[in-house]
C-alpha positions as CSV (number, residue, x, y, z in Angstrom):
1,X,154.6,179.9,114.6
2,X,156.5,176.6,115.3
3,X,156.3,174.9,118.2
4,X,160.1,175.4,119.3
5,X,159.5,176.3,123.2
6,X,160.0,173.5,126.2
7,X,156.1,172.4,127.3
8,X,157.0,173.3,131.0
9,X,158.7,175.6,133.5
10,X,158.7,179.4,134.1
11,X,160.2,180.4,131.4
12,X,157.5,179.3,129.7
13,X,154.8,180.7,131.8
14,X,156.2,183.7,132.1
15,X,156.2,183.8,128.3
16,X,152.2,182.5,127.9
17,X,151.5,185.6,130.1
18,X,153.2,188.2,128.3
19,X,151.8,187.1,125.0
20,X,148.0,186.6,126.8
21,X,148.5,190.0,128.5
22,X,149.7,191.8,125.3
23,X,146.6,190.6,122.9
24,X,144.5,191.0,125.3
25,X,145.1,194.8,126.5
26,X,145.5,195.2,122.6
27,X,142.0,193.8,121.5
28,X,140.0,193.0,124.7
29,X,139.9,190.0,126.5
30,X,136.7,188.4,125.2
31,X,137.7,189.0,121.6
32,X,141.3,186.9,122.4
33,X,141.1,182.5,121.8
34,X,143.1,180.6,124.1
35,X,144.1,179.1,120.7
36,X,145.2,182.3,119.5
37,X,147.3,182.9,122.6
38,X,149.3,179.6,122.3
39,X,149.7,180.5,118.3
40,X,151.4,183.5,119.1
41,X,154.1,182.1,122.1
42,X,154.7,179.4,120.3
43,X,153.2,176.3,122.5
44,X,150.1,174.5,122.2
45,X,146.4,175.0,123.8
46,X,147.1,172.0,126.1
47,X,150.4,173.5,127.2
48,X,148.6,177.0,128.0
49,X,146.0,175.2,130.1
50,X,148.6,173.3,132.0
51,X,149.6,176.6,133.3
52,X,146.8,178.5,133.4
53,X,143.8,176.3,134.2
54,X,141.0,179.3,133.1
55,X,141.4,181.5,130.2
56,X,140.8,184.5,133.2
57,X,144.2,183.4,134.8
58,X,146.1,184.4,132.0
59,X,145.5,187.9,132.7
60,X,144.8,187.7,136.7
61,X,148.0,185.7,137.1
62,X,149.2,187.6,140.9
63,X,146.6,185.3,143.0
64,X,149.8,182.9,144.2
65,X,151.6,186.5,144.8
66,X,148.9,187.3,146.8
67,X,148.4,184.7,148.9
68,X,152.2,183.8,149.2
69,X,152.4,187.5,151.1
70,X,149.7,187.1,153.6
71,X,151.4,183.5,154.1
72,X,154.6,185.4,154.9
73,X,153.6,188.2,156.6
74,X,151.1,186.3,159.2
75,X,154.2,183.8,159.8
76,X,156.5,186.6,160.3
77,X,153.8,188.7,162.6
78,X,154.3,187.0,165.8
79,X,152.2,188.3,168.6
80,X,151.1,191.5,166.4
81,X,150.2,189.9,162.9
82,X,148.1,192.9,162.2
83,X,151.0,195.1,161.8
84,X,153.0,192.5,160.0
85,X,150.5,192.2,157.5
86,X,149.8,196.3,157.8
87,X,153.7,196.6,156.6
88,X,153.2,194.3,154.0
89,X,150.5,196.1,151.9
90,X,152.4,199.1,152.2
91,X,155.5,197.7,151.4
92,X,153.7,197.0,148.2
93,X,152.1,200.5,147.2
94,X,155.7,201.9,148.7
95,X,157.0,199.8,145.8
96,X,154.3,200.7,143.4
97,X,154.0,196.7,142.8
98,X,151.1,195.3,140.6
99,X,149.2,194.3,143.8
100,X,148.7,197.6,144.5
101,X,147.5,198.8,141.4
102,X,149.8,201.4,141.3
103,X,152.3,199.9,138.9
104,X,153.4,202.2,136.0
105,X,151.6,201.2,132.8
106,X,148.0,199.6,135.3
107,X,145.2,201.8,133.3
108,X,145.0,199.3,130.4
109,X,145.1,196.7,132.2
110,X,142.2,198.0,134.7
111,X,140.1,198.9,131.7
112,X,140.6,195.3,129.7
113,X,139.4,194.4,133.6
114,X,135.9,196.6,133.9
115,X,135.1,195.5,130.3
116,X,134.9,192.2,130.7
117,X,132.2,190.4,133.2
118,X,134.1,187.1,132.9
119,X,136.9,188.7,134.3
120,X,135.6,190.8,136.9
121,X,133.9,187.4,138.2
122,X,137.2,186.0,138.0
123,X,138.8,188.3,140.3
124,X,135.8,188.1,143.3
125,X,136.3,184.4,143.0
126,X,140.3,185.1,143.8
127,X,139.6,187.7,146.2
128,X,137.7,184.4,148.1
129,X,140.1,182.3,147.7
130,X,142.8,184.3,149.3
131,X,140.6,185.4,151.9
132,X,140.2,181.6,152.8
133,X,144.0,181.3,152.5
134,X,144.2,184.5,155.3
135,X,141.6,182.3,157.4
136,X,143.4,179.1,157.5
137,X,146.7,181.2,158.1
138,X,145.2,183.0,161.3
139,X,143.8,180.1,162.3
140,X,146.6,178.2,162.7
141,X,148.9,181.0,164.1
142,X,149.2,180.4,167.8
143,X,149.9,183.9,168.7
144,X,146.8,184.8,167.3
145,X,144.0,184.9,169.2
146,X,141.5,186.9,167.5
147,X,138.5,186.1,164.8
148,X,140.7,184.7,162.2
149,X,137.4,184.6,159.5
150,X,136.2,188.3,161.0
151,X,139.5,190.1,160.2
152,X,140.0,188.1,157.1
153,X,136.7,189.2,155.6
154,X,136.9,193.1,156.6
155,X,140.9,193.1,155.5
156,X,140.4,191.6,152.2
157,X,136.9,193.4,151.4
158,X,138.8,196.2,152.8
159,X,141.9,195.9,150.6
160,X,139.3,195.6,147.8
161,X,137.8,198.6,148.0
162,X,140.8,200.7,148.3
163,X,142.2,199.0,145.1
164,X,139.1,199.7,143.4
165,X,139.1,203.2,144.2
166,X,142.6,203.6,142.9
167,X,141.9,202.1,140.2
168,X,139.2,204.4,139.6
169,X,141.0,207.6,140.3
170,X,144.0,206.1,137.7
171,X,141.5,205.6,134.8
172,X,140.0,208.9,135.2
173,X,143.1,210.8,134.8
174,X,144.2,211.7,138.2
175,X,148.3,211.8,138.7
176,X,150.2,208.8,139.7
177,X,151.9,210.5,142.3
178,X,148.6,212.0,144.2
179,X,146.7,208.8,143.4
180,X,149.4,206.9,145.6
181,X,149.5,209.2,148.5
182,X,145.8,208.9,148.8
183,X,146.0,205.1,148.4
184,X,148.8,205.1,151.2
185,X,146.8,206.9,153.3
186,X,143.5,205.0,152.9
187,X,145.3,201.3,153.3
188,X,146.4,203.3,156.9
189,X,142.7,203.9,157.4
190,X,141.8,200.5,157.0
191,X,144.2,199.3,159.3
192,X,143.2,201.7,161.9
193,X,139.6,200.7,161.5
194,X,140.9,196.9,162.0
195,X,142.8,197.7,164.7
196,X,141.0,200.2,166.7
197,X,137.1,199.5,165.5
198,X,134.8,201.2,163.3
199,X,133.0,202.9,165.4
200,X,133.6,207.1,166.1
Protein backbone atom coordinates (compact mmCIF):
# COMPACT_ATOMS: atom_id res chain seq x y z
CA UNK A 1 0.00 0.00 0.00
CA UNK A 2 1.58 3.44 -0.73
CA UNK A 3 2.68 5.61 1.68
CA UNK A 4 -0.02 8.47 1.08
CA UNK A 5 -0.89 9.24 4.90
CA UNK A 6 0.76 12.42 6.99
CA UNK A 7 3.72 10.82 9.45
CA UNK A 8 2.00 12.59 12.47
CA UNK A 9 -1.12 13.60 14.35
CA UNK A 10 -4.25 11.77 15.48
CA UNK A 11 -5.59 11.09 12.56
CA UNK A 12 -2.97 9.04 12.03
CA UNK A 13 -2.84 7.27 15.32
CA UNK A 14 -6.12 6.76 15.44
CA UNK A 15 -5.71 4.98 12.15
CA UNK A 16 -2.33 2.69 13.25
CA UNK A 17 -4.77 1.50 16.06
CA UNK A 18 -7.60 0.49 14.10
CA UNK A 19 -5.50 -1.40 11.61
CA UNK A 20 -3.22 -2.99 14.75
CA UNK A 21 -6.44 -3.77 16.57
CA UNK A 22 -8.28 -5.33 13.53
CA UNK A 23 -5.20 -7.89 12.53
CA UNK A 24 -4.63 -8.53 15.69
CA UNK A 25 -8.19 -9.70 17.08
CA UNK A 26 -8.31 -11.39 13.55
CA UNK A 27 -4.97 -13.54 13.84
CA UNK A 28 -3.61 -13.07 17.36
CA UNK A 29 -1.40 -10.72 18.53
CA UNK A 30 1.96 -12.65 18.55
CA UNK A 31 1.28 -13.81 14.98
CA UNK A 32 0.91 -9.79 13.82
CA UNK A 33 4.71 -7.81 12.59
CA UNK A 34 4.78 -4.33 13.48
CA UNK A 35 5.85 -4.25 9.76
CA UNK A 36 2.80 -5.79 8.75
CA UNK A 37 0.73 -3.24 10.77
CA UNK A 38 2.35 -0.18 9.05
CA UNK A 39 1.87 -2.14 5.43
CA UNK A 40 -1.61 -2.23 6.00
CA UNK A 41 -2.38 1.73 7.30
CA UNK A 42 -0.34 2.82 4.91
CA UNK A 43 2.86 4.47 7.00
CA UNK A 44 6.02 3.15 7.77
CA UNK A 45 7.47 1.01 10.91
CA UNK A 46 9.24 4.20 12.18
CA UNK A 47 6.05 6.19 11.99
CA UNK A 48 4.15 3.29 14.05
CA UNK A 49 6.80 3.41 16.67
CA UNK A 50 6.66 7.19 16.98
CA UNK A 51 3.21 6.60 18.21
CA UNK A 52 3.23 3.56 19.79
CA UNK A 53 6.61 3.06 21.44
CA UNK A 54 5.90 -1.06 22.14
CA UNK A 55 4.25 -3.33 19.79
CA UNK A 56 1.75 -4.08 23.15
CA UNK A 57 0.58 -0.33 22.99
CA UNK A 58 -1.02 -0.79 19.88
CA UNK A 59 -3.55 -2.85 21.28
CA UNK A 60 -3.57 -1.46 25.13
CA UNK A 61 -3.76 2.09 23.73
CA UNK A 62 -6.39 3.54 26.94
CA UNK A 63 -3.37 3.99 29.56
CA UNK A 64 -3.40 8.05 28.85
CA UNK A 65 -7.37 7.60 29.19
CA UNK A 66 -6.77 6.13 32.20
CA UNK A 67 -4.57 8.14 33.95
CA UNK A 68 -6.07 11.41 32.43
CA UNK A 69 -9.45 10.31 34.60
CA UNK A 70 -7.91 9.77 37.92
CA UNK A 71 -5.97 13.15 37.03
CA UNK A 72 -9.46 14.77 36.71
CA UNK A 73 -11.37 13.20 39.10
CA UNK A 74 -8.71 13.71 42.13
CA UNK A 75 -8.53 17.47 40.93
CA UNK A 76 -12.13 17.84 40.86
CA UNK A 77 -12.63 15.79 44.38
CA UNK A 78 -11.91 18.55 46.76
CA UNK A 79 -12.16 17.53 50.34
CA UNK A 80 -13.83 14.00 49.40
CA UNK A 81 -11.65 12.68 46.42
CA UNK A 82 -12.80 9.19 47.20
CA UNK A 83 -16.16 9.94 45.94
CA UNK A 84 -15.01 11.94 43.03
CA UNK A 85 -12.95 9.21 41.84
CA UNK A 86 -15.93 6.60 43.07
CA UNK A 87 -18.24 8.68 40.45
CA UNK A 88 -15.81 8.40 37.97
CA UNK A 89 -15.45 4.64 37.56
CA UNK A 90 -19.02 4.37 37.44
CA UNK A 91 -19.55 7.00 35.25
CA UNK A 92 -17.52 4.75 33.01
CA UNK A 93 -19.42 1.18 33.39
CA UNK A 94 -22.75 3.66 33.42
CA UNK A 95 -21.42 4.40 29.93
CA UNK A 96 -20.34 0.92 29.13
CA UNK A 97 -16.81 2.73 27.98
CA UNK A 98 -13.81 0.48 27.14
CA UNK A 99 -12.26 1.10 30.55
CA UNK A 100 -14.83 -0.74 32.00
CA UNK A 101 -14.63 -3.65 29.97
CA UNK A 102 -18.11 -3.53 29.32
CA UNK A 103 -17.96 -1.99 25.82
CA UNK A 104 -20.19 -3.76 23.16
CA UNK A 105 -17.88 -5.92 20.94
CA UNK A 106 -14.88 -6.42 24.41
CA UNK A 107 -14.83 -10.54 24.21
CA UNK A 108 -12.29 -10.54 21.34
CA UNK A 109 -10.44 -8.25 22.41
CA UNK A 110 -10.22 -9.89 26.14
CA UNK A 111 -9.37 -13.18 24.45
CA UNK A 112 -6.47 -11.77 21.92
CA UNK A 113 -5.55 -10.38 25.72
CA UNK A 114 -5.38 -13.89 27.92
CA UNK A 115 -3.61 -15.53 24.87
CA UNK A 116 -0.88 -13.62 24.81
CA UNK A 117 1.85 -13.41 27.90
CA UNK A 118 3.43 -10.35 26.23
CA UNK A 119 0.46 -8.63 26.50
CA UNK A 120 -0.87 -9.60 29.80
CA UNK A 121 2.66 -8.34 31.05
CA UNK A 122 2.01 -5.32 29.29
CA UNK A 123 -1.03 -4.42 30.99
CA UNK A 124 0.39 -5.10 34.95
CA UNK A 125 3.19 -2.84 33.83
CA UNK A 126 0.24 -0.02 32.94
CA UNK A 127 -1.73 -0.91 35.80
CA UNK A 128 1.76 0.38 37.75
CA UNK A 129 2.22 3.04 36.01
CA UNK A 130 -1.20 4.55 36.62
CA UNK A 131 -1.11 3.60 40.05
CA UNK A 132 2.04 5.74 40.38
CA UNK A 133 0.20 8.54 38.47
CA UNK A 134 -2.86 8.16 41.36
CA UNK A 135 0.17 8.41 44.02
CA UNK A 136 1.68 11.47 42.78
CA UNK A 137 -1.90 12.94 42.22
CA UNK A 138 -3.00 12.29 46.07
CA UNK A 139 0.05 13.37 47.02
CA UNK A 140 -0.03 16.54 45.95
CA UNK A 141 -3.71 17.26 46.63
CA UNK A 142 -3.93 19.40 49.65
CA UNK A 143 -7.22 18.40 50.69
CA UNK A 144 -6.11 15.04 50.93
CA UNK A 145 -4.83 13.94 53.85
CA UNK A 146 -4.80 10.30 53.71
CA UNK A 147 -2.18 7.46 52.54
CA UNK A 148 -1.89 8.54 49.04
CA UNK A 149 0.38 5.17 48.04
CA UNK A 150 -2.18 2.91 50.49
CA UNK A 151 -5.36 3.82 48.65
CA UNK A 152 -3.69 3.97 45.32
CA UNK A 153 -2.48 0.30 45.61
CA UNK A 154 -5.91 -1.21 47.04
CA UNK A 155 -8.03 1.16 44.38
CA UNK A 156 -6.16 0.12 41.41
CA UNK A 157 -5.53 -3.73 42.49
CA UNK A 158 -9.03 -3.27 43.41
CA UNK A 159 -10.29 -1.94 40.10
CA UNK A 160 -8.24 -4.81 38.65
CA UNK A 161 -9.87 -7.44 39.95
CA UNK A 162 -13.30 -6.42 39.25
CA UNK A 163 -12.31 -5.82 35.55
CA UNK A 164 -10.95 -9.17 35.47
CA UNK A 165 -13.86 -10.81 36.71
CA UNK A 166 -16.03 -9.06 34.15
CA UNK A 167 -14.05 -9.98 31.78
CA UNK A 168 -14.30 -13.38 32.79
CA UNK A 169 -18.10 -13.60 33.18
CA UNK A 170 -18.20 -11.78 29.34
CA UNK A 171 -16.04 -14.60 27.79
CA UNK A 172 -17.91 -17.25 29.32
CA UNK A 173 -21.20 -16.34 27.87
CA UNK A 174 -22.92 -14.50 30.62
CA UNK A 175 -25.36 -11.48 29.29
CA UNK A 176 -24.15 -8.08 28.86
CA UNK A 177 -26.81 -6.65 30.78
CA UNK A 178 -26.40 -8.98 34.13
CA UNK A 179 -22.61 -8.87 33.71
CA UNK A 180 -22.87 -4.94 34.12
CA UNK A 181 -25.23 -4.89 37.01
CA UNK A 182 -22.91 -7.13 38.89
CA UNK A 183 -19.87 -5.12 37.77
CA UNK A 184 -21.74 -1.91 39.14
CA UNK A 185 -22.37 -3.36 42.11
CA UNK A 186 -18.91 -4.79 42.85
CA UNK A 187 -16.90 -1.33 41.87
CA UNK A 188 -19.63 -0.03 44.87
CA UNK A 189 -18.13 -2.76 47.06
CA UNK A 190 -14.80 -1.74 46.55
CA UNK A 191 -15.49 1.67 47.37
CA UNK A 192 -17.09 0.76 50.45
CA UNK A 193 -14.30 -1.36 51.51
CA UNK A 194 -11.90 1.84 50.75
CA UNK A 195 -14.06 3.95 52.47
CA UNK A 196 -15.34 2.18 55.39
CA UNK A 197 -12.36 -0.73 55.91
CA UNK A 198 -12.16 -4.19 55.25
CA UNK A 199 -12.79 -5.50 58.18
CA UNK A 200 -16.64 -7.17 59.21
Amino acid sequence: MPRTAARGGPQTRARISDVATRLFLERGFDAVTVAEVAREAGVSSVTVFKHFPRKEDLLLDRADDATELLRTAVRSGGADVLTSLREAVLRLADDRHALSGLKDGSIPFFVTVASSPALIARAREIADEVQQTLVEELAGDAAFDGDAALLAAFLIAGYTTVLTGTARRLMAGDTPDDVAEDHRARVDRLFDKLRNGFAG
